[in-house]
C-alpha positions in Angstrom: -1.7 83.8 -29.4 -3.8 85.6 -26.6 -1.7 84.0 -24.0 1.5 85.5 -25.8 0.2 89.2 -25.7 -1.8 88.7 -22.5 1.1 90.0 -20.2 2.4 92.8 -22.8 1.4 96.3 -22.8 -1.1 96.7 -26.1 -2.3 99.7 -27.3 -5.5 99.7 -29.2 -7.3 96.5 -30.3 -5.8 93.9 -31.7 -8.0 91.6 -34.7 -6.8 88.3 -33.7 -9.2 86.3 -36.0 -6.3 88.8 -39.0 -3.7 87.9 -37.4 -4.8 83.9 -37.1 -5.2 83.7 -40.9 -1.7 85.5 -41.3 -0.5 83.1 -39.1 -1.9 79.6 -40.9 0.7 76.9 -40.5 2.7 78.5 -38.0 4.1 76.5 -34.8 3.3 77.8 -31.0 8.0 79.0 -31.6 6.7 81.1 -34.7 3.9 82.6 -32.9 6.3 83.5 -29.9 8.5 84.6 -32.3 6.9 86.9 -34.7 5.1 88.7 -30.9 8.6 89.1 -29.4 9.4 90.6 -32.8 6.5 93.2 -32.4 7.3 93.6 -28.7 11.0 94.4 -29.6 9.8 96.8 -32.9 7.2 99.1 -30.4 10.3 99.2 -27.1 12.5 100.6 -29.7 9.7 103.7 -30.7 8.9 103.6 -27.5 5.6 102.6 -27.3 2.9 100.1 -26.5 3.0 97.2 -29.2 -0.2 98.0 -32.0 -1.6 95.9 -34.2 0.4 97.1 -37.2 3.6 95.5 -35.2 2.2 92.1 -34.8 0.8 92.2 -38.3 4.5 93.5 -40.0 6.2 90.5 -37.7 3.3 88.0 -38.8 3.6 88.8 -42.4 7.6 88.6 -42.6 7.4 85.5 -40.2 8.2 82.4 -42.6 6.3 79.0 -40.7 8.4 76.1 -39.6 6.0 73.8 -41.4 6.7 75.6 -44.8 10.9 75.1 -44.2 
């Protein structure tokens, strides 16, 4: 997950250890998908991505290994 945001503008700190147990049972796509989500959410306000992106992406992200 810190390779997926390493590149990306980030405003404030980011709890990754929240974001890993959000994340339980996701695959390395869902985890690229749910940051390009957040990435997409903060460019359209115009804006460094926040925590509370990645966390809203996360949380309405559904894990392959659940489908």
């Amino acid at each position: 997950m810190k390779l997926s945001t390493n590149c990306e503008k980030i405003q404030g700190k980011i709890d990754f250890d929240k974001l890993a147990a959000i994340s339980e049972g996701f695959s390395g796509r869902n985890l690229e998908d749910a940051t390009t989500t957040a990435m997409s959410m903060a460019f359209m306000n115009n804006r460094a991505v926040e925590h509370r992106d990645l966390e809203k992406s996360f949380n309405s992200t559904r894990p392959t290994s659940v489908t």
